[in-house]
C-alpha angles and dihedrals in degrees: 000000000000118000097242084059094060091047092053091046092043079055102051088050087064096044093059104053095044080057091057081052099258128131110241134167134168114255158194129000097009095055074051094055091037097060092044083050098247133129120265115237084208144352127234122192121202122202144160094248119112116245087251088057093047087056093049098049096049122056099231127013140164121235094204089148113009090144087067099035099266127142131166122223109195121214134232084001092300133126121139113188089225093051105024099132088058100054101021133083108228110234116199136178123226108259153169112217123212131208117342096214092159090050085242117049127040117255093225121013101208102195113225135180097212114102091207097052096049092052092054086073089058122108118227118015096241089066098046104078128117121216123191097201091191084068098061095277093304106182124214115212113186097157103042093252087143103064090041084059090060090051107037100245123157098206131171113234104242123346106356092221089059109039077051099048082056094056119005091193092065083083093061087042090057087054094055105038083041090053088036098055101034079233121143126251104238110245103243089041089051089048091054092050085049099052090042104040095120101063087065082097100070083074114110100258091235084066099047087054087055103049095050099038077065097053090056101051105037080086101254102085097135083060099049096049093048082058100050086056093050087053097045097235089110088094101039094054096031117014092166090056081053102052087063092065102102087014104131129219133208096270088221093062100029105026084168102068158255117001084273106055085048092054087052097049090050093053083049092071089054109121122207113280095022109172109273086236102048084047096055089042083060103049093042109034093097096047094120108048091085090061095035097051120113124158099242123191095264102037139316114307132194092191114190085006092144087051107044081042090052093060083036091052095048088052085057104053091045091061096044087048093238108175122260091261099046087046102059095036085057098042091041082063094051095051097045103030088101095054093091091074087073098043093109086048105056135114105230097240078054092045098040088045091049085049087058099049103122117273095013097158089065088040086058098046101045083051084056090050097042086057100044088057088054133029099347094227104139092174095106099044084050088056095057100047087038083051094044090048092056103049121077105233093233084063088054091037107031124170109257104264081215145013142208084274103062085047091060093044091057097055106267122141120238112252149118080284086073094071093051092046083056104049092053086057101050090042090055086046097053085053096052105237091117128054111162145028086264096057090042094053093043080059105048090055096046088055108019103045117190093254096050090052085058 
């Protein structure tokens, strides 16, 4: 669905509830996307209409937050659970919130019909802008978020310890809308996450991830993580991101920096929209070198540093709740992000095995950023994609010559010893030494005679 599909549907949402005599305008972060010129990734209405008389208005709605004021309007009839603020227009009810004693929810939602006094509960003042798109677009600014829009200013609506104790994740928020959109953090708003930046920490874990898995792919990572360690959230969120700050690196190899300044260069060749693996595997694929690093006789050395970043990397993502899949593609980079130092090297059942490790193209590219933000040198990244060029993918991928089966057949006995037996003969077939089940069969009993197999 265009954008301009979801703007028309967000304002007849709203025409139809100022028919119905209710006051309505569209909100929030998309008034905000619509004056810089971007494209709203949703649209949120705000009225004086209770929850009750939203649902009856609408067809069909989702409740997915009455108790705060919240209804779902689907649009063009579709609103899956799993994907609702994609294909639903946010309906919220003016109100006034009271205490915030769980960090997250108000204690008490105190429903109001006054448009002022809903956007005070807001947090930052860009985001806090109402706009009636019947009037010509006519835009209500009761916070001065405009003004902070013409001059790049990420400001708290109100008192920042407060607008903070309400939602601690509102700190994290700052970082990345101050990183997205290249906008400063106002001073006395920068001061308060400062000074609360531990309790950062009191923020479900699955939230933290996705707020900074979003930091890393609006295109500006480099930025947000300057800022959060600016903030000093940077520790409390990712302590092990923190330790490679001072870390030194051998000057022929990384001629940039320490551990961290590579890091930040890396996350600097992130594009917008980078996938959220790649990203992490960026981010992370040095983890280990802080607690790898010794100073030996010929240069500075981070010996076993993929594989003591691998368990660190795992420990990471458990504690972050990735999801089984994201977790071992991330940690899978980490692991194998120093192999391309032996690509020239390779035997080609070793090469064309490497080439199939899963997720491979993020593996390679992060392999071509990792260098740019270090030495520069390409040669062996070029190897690889002239070498891949060059090779037809049945020769990377080829069909097995035998199976269990023939082994079997031929009177082998099934067992552990059968593994071993396959992968020979793969081996012999990605070299090319072998090319049918004959020739398989006439190796496997060269090397494999009966009486080794029982």
């Amino acid at each position: 669905m265009s954008q301009s599909f979801f703007k028309d549907a967000a304002t007849q949402v709203v025409s139809t509830l100022r028919q119905r005599g209710y006051q309505a305008y569209l909100v929030g972060g998309c008034v905000r996307d619509l004056l810089l010129g971007r494209n709203p990734a949703d649209y949120d209405v705000a009225t004086d209409a209770r929850p009750g008389d939203v649902m009856s208005i609408f067809p069909e709605t989702y409740a997915v937050g009455a108790q705060f004021g919240v209804v779902l309007v689907p649009v063009d009839g579709e609103c899956a659970a799993e994907a609702v603020k994609q294909q639903c227009i946010e309906v919220a009810t003016f109100r006034n919130d009271g205490l915030y004693s769980d960090g997250r929810h108000p204690d008490e939602v105190r429903f109001s019909s006054d448009p002022k006094e809903d956007v005070q509960r807001r947090d930052f003042t860009i985001n806090g802008l109402l706009l009636d798109p019947l009037n010509h677009d006519e835009v209500l600014d009761f916070v001065g978020g405009r003004g902070d829009l013409k001059a790049g200013i990420i400001r708290t609506i109100g008192e920042p310890h407060r607008r903070f104790g309400e939602d601690k994740l509102r700190m994290l928020r700052a970082v990345r809308f101050a990183a997205r959109f290249a906008y400063r953090i106002d001073a006395e708003t920068m001061k308060a996450i400062q000074e609360l930046a531990p309790k950062v920490c009191e923020v479900s874990r699955e939230r933290v991830r996705e707020e900074l898995l979003k930091m890393l792919t609006e295109g500006r990572a480099r930025r947000a993580f300057e800022l959060l360690d600016e903030s000093r959230l940077l520790p409390q969120v990712l302590p092990e991101i923190e330790k490679m700050k001072g870390v030194q690196q051998p000057p022929q190899y990384h001629p940039e920096g320490d551990v961290w300044v590579h890091t930040l260069m890396l996350l600097e060749q992130l594009p917008e929209n980078a996938s959220g693996t790649l990203a992490w595997g960026a981010l992370l694929h040095d983890i280990g070198k802080p607690p790898a690093f010794r100073v030996a006789p010929d240069r500075i050395r981070f010996d076993g540093h993929a594989e003591i970043g691998a368990k660190m990397t795992e420990e990471l993502c458990r504690r972050l709740r990735f999801s089984n899949d994201d977790s071992e593609k991330v940690t899978g980079l980490v692991t194998n992000h120093m192999r391309f130092a032996e690509v020239k090297h390779m035997r080609d059942s070793t090469f064309k095995r490497f080439v199939r490790t899963p997720n491979f193209d993020e593996l390679l590219e992060l392999h071509r950023i990792d260098c740019l933000a270090s030495h520069r040198d390409l040669s062996l990244y070029e190897f690889v994609q002239q070498k891949l060029a060059s090779t037809p993918p049945e020769k990377i991928r080829p069909r097995p010559l035998i199976t269990g089966d023939d082994l079997i057949a031929a009177g082998y006995q099934p067992g552990p010893q059968f593994k071993e037996i396959l992968a020979a003969c793969e081996d012999a077939q990605l070299e090319d030494k072998i090319h049918n089940r004959t020739e398989a069969m006439q190796l496997v009993r060269a090397h494999f005679p009966l009486r080794y197999a029982r």
